[in-house]
N, C-alpha and C positions, 0 to 999 in steps of 0.2 A: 795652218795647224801643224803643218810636219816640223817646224822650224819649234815650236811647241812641244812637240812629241820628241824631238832630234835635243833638247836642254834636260829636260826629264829625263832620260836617258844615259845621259853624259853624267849628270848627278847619282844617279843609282850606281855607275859604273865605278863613279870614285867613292865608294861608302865600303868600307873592311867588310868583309864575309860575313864576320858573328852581327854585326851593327844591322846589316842588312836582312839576314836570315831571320835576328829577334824584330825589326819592323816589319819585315812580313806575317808573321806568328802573328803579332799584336793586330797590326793590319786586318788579318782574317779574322780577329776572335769580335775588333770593337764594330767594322764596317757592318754594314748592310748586304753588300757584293761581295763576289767571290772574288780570290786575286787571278784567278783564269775569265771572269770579267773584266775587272778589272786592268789586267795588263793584255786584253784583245780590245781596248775601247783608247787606249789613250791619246787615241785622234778626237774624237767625240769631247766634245766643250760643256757634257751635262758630266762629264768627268772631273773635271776642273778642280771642283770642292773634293774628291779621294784623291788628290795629288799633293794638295795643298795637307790632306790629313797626314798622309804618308809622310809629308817630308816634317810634321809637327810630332811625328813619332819618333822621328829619326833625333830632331833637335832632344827631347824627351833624355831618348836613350845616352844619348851624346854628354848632355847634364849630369845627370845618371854618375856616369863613369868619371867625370873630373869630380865628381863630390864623394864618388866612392874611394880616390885616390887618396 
């Protein structure tokens, strides 16, 4: 799982400030969890499906900004 948690990690690190700051925003308003759950679980594999959301927020935002250009 660390090897898991150590990719996820490495991902969130290369994403710009605002990209990231507005997928957490969003993160907290659509999730279930809180992101102080959230990012204390992400060893835990019943996490799996808020990681995969996180990063379908990021794609989102990502979109977002080359259609807004």
């Amino acid at each position: 799982m660390t090897k898991q948690v150590d990719e996820f990690e490495e991902y969130c690190s290369k994403l710009d400030d605002e990209t990231f700051n507005n997928a957490c925003l969003i993160f907290g308003i659509i999730s279930d969890i809180s992101l102080e759950d959230f990012s204390s679980n992400l060893y835990n594999s019943k996490y799996k499906k808020y990681k995969q959301e996180f990063k379908h927020i990021v794609d989102f935002l990502n979109d977002r900004n080359i259609t807004k250009n």
